[in-house]
N, C-alpha and C positions, 0 to 999 in steps of 0.2 A: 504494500500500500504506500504511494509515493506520499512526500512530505506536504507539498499543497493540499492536496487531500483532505488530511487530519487537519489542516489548519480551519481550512473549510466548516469541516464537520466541529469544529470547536465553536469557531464564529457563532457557527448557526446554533449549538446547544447555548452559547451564552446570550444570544438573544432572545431566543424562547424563555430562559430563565428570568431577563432582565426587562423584554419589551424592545432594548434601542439596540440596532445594529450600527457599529462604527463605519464610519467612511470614510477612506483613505484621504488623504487632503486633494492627492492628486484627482482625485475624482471631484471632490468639489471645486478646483483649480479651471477642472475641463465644463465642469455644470456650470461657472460663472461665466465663461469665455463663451459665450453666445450670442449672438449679432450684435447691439452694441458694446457688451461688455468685453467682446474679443477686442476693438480697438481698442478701448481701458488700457485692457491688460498688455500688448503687444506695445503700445507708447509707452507704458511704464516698464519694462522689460529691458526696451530700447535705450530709454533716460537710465537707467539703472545700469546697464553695460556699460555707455561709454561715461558713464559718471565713475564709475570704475578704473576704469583705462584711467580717463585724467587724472584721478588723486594715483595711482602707481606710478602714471611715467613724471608728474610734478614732483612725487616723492623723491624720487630717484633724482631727479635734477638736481632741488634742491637740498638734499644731500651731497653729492656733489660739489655745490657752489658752496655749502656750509665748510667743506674740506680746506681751507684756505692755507697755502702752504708757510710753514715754519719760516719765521725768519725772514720771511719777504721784505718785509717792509728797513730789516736793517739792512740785507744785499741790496737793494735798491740806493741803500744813503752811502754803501761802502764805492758803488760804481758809481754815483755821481759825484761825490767828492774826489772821485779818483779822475775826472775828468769822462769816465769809459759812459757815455748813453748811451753808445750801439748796444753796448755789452745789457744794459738796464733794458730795455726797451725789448732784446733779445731775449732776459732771463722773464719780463712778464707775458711775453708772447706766449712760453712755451708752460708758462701755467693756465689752469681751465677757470680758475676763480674770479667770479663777476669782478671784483678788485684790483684783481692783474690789469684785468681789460681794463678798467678803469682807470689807473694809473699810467698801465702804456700811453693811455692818449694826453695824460699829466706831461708825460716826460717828454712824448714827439713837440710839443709846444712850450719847451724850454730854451729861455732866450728873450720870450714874450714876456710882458707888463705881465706882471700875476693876477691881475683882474680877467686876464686873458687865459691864462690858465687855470682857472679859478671854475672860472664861467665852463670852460674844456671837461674839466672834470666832472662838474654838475654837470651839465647834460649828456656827459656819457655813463653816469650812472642812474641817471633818469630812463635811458633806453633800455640796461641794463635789468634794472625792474621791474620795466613793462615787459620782457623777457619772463622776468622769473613768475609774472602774472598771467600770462598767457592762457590759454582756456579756464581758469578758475571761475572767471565766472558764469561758466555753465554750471557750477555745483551749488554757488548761489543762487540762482535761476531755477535749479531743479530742485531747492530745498523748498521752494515758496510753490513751485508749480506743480510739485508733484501730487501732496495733499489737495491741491486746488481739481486735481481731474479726477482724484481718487473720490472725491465729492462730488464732482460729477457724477461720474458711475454710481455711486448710490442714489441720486435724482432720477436717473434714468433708470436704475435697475427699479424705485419705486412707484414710480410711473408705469413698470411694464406690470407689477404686481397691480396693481387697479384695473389698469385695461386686461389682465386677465381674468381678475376678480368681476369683472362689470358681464364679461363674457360666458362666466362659467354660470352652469346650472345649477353647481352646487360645490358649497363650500369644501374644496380637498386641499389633503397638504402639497400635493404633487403640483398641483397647479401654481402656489404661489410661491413654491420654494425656488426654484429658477430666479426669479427676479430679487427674492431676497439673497440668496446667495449673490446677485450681481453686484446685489450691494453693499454686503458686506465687505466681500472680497476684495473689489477694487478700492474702499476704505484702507484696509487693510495694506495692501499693495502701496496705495498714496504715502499710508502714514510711512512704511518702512523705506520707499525710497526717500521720501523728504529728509528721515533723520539722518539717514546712510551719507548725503548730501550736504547736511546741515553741519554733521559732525565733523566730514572730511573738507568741507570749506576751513572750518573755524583754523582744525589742526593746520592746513598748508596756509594759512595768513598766520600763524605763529610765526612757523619757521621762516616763511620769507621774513615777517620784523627782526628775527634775528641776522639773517644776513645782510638787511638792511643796514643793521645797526654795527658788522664787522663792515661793513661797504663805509659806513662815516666816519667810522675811527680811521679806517686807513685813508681817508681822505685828509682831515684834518691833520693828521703825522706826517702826511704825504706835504702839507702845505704849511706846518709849523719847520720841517725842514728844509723848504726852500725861502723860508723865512731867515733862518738862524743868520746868514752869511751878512745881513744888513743891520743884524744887531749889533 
């Protein structure tokens, strides 16, 4: 006697004991997804994928840009007191940190009034953060939006329960259960993408403020020491 089987035969002895037979969720997953409530469920599916994707591949950047290499900032003041910029401007090249890049373009407009490179550095770390902000806000987006359709799909799924209420000859659970499952479920769905969304917003605006905040210290080191020589 195979193993489905007996499970079977258990199900069914503990619903005669009990009255309620369990329902797999995926069966109620497939009962919600019906003509309206399938496009529900497939936009939020969708929203929920690449809301995903973005908070990994952001994480990963920003990680990355968080690594900011050891010592930079004093190699950087040992080759421009030494005279060497090629060497400076070569050693931030070949770092990956928003910083580096930021600095490189410090140092290519060395020679200039420091208002000039002042201005150089500020806007190239302005570009540098709208870098590190790049798709996030779709996670904003989908933290507000998603409960917004998820609630939809309950309007309509209780919409479809009246119009099948108004239609039927008699009160069954069969009838209205479709529609309330549409609107549960898509509830449901809404709420967990929103938070999924809400949550990994919040976490990658942490960490960008943190690299922000390594991005103005070496800015300012960067221009308290092109300062020193005039003191």
């Amino acid at each position: 006697m195979s193993f489905p089987f007996l499970l079977q035969v258990e199900q069914a002895a503990e619903a005669a004991e009990t009255g309620v037979v369990k329902v797999p969720i995926w069966d109620i997953i497939a009962e919600s997804s019906k003509g309206f409530g399938l496009i529900i469920n497939v936009t939020l599916a969708l929203m929920l994928g690449y809301s995903i994707f973005v908070f990994v591949e952001r994480f990963l950047a920003l990680r990355k840009a968080s690594k900011e290499e050891a010592g930079l900032l004093s190699k950087i003041r040992e080759y421009i007191m030494d005279g060497k910029i090629d060497m400076a401007k070569d050693y931030c090249s070949r770092s990956h940190s928003p910083s580096a890049r930021m600095l490189e373009k410090g140092i290519s407009r060395l020679g200039k009034p420091l208002e000039s490179i002042s201005a150089s550095v500020e806007n190239t770390a302005k570009l540098e953060i709208s870098r590190l902000e790049q798709r996030i806000s779709f996670l904003a987006t989908t933290a507000g939006a998603a409960p917004m359709i998820g609630f939809l799909g309950t309007t309509v799924g209780m919409v479809i329960v009246f119009i099948d209420l108004q239609n039927a000859t008699a009160l069954e659970l069969g009838i209205i259960a479709p529609g309330i499952m549409t609107a549960m479920i898509t509830t449901v769905a809404g709420l967990v993408v929103g938070i999924i969304s809400y949550v990994g917003y919040n976490y990658l605006v942490a960490k960008i403020g943190r690299v922000v905040y390594q991005m103005e210290n070496a800015a300012l080191e960067f221009m308290d020491m092109l300062n020193e020589p005039s003191k």
